[in-house]
GUVEX-43556 format. One record per residue (C-alpha): residue in one letter; x, y, z; residue number from 1. Coordinates in Angstrom, 2 decimals, m for minus. Layout:
GUVEX-43556
{residu A	xx X	yy Y	zz Z	num NUM}
...
END
This chain:
GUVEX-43556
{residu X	xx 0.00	yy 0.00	zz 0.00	num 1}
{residu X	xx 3.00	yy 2.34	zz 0.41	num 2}
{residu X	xx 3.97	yy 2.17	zz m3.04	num 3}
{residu X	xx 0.38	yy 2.14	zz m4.75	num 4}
{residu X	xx m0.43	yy 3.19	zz m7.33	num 5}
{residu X	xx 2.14	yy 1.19	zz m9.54	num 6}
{residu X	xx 2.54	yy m1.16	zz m12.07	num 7}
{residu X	xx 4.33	yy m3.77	zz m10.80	num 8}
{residu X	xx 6.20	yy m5.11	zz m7.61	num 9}
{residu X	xx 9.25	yy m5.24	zz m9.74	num 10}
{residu X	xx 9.16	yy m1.12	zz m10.05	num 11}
{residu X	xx 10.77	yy m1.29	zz m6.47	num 12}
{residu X	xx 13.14	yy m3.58	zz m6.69	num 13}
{residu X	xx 16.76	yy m2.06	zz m7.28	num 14}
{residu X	xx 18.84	yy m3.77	zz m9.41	num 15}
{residu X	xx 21.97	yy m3.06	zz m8.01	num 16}
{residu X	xx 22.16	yy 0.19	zz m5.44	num 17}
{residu X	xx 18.83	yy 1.86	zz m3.92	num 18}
{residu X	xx 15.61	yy 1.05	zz m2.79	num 19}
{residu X	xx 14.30	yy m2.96	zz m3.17	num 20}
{residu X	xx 11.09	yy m3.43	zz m1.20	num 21}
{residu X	xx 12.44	yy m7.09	zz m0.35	num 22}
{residu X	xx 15.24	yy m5.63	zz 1.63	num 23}
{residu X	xx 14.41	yy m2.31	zz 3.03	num 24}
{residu X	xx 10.81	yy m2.41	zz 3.35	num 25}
{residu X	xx 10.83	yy m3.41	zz 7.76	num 26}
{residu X	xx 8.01	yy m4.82	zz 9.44	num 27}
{residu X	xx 7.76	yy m4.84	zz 12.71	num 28}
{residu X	xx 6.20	yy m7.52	zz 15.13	num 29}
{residu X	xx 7.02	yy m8.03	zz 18.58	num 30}
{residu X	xx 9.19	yy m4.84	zz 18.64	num 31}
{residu X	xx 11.64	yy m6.90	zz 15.65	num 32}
{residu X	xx 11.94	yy m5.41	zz 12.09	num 33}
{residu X	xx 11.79	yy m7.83	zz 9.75	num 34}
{residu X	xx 12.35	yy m7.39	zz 5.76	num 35}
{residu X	xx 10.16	yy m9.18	zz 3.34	num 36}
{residu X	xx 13.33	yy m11.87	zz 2.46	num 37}
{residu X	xx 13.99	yy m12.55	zz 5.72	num 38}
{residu X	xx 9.79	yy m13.23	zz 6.35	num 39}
{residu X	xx 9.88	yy m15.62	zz 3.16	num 40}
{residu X	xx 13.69	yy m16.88	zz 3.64	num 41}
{residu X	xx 15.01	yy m16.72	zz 6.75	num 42}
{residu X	xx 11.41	yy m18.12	zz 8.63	num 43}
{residu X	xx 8.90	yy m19.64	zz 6.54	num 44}
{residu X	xx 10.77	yy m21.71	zz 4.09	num 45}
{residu X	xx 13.13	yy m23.38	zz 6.73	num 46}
{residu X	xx 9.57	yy m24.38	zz 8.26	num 47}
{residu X	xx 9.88	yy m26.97	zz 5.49	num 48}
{residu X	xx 6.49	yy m26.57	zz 4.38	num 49}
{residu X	xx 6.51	yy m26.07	zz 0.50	num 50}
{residu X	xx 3.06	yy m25.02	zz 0.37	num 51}
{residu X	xx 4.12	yy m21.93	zz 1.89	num 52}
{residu X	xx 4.26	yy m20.76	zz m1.52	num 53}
{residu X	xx 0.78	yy m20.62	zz m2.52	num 54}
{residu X	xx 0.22	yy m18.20	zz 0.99	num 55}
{residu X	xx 2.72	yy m15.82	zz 0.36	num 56}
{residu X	xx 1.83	yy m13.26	zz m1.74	num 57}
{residu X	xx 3.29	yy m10.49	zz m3.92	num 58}
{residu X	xx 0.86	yy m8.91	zz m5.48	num 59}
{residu X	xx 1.55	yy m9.82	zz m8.77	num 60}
{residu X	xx m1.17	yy m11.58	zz m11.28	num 61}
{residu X	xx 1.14	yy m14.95	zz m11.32	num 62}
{residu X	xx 1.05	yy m14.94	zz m7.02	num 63}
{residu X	xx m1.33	yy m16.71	zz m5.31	num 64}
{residu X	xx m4.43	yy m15.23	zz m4.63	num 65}
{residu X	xx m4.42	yy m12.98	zz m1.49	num 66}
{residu X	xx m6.28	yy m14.69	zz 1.47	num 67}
{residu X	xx m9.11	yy m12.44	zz 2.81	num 68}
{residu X	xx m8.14	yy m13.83	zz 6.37	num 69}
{residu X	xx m5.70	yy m14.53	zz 8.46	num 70}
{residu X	xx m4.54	yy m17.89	zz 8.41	num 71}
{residu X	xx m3.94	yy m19.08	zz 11.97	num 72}
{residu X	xx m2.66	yy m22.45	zz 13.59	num 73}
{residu X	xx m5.77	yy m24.62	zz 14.39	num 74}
{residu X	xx m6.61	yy m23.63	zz 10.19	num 75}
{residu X	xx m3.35	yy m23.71	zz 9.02	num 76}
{residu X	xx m3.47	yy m27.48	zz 7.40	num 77}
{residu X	xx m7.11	yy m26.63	zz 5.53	num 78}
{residu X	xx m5.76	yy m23.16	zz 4.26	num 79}
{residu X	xx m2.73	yy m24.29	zz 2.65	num 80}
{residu X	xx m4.43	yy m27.66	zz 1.04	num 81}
{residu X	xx m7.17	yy m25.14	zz m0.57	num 82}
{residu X	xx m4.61	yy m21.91	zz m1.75	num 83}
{residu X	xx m2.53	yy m24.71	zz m2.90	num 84}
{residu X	xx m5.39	yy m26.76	zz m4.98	num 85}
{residu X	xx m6.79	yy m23.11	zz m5.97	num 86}
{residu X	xx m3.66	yy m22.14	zz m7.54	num 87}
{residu X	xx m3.32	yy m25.03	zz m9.35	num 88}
{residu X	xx m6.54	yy m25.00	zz m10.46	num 89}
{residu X	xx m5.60	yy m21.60	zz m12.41	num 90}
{residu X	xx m4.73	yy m22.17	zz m16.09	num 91}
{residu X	xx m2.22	yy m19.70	zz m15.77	num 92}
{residu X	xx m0.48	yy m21.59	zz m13.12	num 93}
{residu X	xx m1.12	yy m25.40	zz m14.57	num 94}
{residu X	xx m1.33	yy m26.80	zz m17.61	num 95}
{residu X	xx m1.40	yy m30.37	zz m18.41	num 96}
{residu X	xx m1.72	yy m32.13	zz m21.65	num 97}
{residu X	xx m2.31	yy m35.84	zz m21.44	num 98}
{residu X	xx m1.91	yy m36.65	zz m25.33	num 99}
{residu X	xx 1.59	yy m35.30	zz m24.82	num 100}
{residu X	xx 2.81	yy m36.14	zz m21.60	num 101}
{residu X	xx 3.59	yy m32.30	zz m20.50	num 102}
{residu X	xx 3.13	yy m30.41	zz m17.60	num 103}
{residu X	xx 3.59	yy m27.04	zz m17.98	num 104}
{residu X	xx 4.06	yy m25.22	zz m14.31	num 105}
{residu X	xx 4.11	yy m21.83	zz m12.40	num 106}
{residu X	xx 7.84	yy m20.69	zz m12.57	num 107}
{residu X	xx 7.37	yy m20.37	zz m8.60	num 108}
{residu X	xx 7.71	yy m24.28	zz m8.77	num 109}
{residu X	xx 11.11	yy m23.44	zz m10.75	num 110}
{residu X	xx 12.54	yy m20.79	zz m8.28	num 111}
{residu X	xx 11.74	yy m23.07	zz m5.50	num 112}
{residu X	xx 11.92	yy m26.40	zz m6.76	num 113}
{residu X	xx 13.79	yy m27.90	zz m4.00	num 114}
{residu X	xx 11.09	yy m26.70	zz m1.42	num 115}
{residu X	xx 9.02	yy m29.55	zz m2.86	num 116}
{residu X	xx 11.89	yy m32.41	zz m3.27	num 117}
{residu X	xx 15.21	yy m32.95	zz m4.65	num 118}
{residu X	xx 14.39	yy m34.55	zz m7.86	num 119}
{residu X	xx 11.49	yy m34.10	zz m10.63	num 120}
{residu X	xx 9.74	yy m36.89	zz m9.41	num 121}
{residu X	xx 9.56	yy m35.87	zz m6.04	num 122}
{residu X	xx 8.53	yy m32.43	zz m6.81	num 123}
{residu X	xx 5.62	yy m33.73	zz m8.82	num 124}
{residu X	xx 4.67	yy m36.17	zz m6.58	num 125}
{residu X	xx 3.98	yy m33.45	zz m3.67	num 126}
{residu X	xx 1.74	yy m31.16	zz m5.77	num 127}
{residu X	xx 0.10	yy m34.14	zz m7.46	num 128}
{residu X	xx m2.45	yy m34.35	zz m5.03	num 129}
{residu X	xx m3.45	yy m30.39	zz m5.34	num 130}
{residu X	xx m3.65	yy m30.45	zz m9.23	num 131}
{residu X	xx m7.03	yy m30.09	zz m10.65	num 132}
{residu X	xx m7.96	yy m33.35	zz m12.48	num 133}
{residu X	xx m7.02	yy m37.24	zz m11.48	num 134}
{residu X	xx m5.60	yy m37.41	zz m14.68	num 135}
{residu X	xx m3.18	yy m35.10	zz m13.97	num 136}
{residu X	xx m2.53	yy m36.44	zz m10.32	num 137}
{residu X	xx m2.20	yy m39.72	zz m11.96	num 138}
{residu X	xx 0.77	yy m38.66	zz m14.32	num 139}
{residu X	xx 2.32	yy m36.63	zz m11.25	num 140}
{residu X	xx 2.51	yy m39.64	zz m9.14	num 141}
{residu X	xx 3.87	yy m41.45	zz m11.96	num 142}
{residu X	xx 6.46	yy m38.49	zz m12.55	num 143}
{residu X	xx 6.73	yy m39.48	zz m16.18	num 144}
{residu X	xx 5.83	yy m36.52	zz m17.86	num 145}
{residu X	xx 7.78	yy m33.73	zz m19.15	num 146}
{residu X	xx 7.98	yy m30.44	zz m17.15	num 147}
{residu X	xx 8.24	yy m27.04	zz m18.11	num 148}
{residu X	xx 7.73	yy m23.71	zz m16.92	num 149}
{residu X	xx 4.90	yy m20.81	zz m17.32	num 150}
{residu X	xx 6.00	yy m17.31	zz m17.80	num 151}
{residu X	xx 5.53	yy m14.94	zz m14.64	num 152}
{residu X	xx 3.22	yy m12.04	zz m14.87	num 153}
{residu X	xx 4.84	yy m9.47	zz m12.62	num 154}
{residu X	xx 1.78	yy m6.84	zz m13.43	num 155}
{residu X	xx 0.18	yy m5.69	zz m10.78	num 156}
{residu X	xx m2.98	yy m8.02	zz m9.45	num 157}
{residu X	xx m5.39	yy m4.96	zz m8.23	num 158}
{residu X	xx m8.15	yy m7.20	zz m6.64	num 159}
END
């Protein structure tokens, strides 16, 4: 909200020297600043919880949608089964073609591939059971299908 109205996420993030909202935007809880990398890095993804990254949000069109609640402990299991089956239920997020044998994925799954296992096969069999058909569980499971990656859409998401 500081930096609305704007295009895109990606209009504050320095390339080399100045301002990169990752870094230098603080929040503070308990009296501790905190940056944005340090939220996603440094805490949530040594949780070792891949499905962290259908909660986190940066308000681009590719992100997750935006949860219009908080997520809290005793909810936390049910929230991040449905963001994570909601995302993948997005076209522009998952694409599978059975005739082919190709998955085509959110590039999130390529930034943080080993958040969901150290080899292809692993990685598709923990989002198989999120992805929107059986079919398409079915080949994940089986892990033989060819993978690629979905461009990002950095533009702003203004819902």
């Amino acid at each position: 909200l500081r930096e609305y109205p704007t295009d895109s996420i990606r209009n504050h993030t320095a390339k080399l020297f100045g301002y990169n909202i990752w870094h230098d935007l603080l929040l503070y809880s308990g009296g501790n600043a905190y940056s944005l990398d340090t939220i996603e890095h440094k805490i949530l993804r040594p949780a070792k919880e891949p499905r962290i990254h259908f909660a986190i949000v940066c308000a681009s069109k590719s992100c997750p949608k935006l949860l219009n609640r908080a997520y809290t402990a005793e909810a936390l299991e049910k929230q991040l089964a449905e963001n994570t089956r909601d995302f993948f239920a997005d076209s522009s997020n998952f694409q599978y073609n059975a005739e082919k044998r190709t998955m085509q994925l959110s590039a999130i799954l390529s930034w943080f591939g080993e958040d969901f296992g150290e080899s292809k096969e692993a990685q598709l069999k923990a989002i198989g059971p999120y992805l929107p058909t059986p079919e398409a569980q079915q080949a994940a499971a089986a892990g033989r299908v060819s993978v690629s990656y979905l461009d990002y859409d950095w533009s702003l998401n203004e819902q």
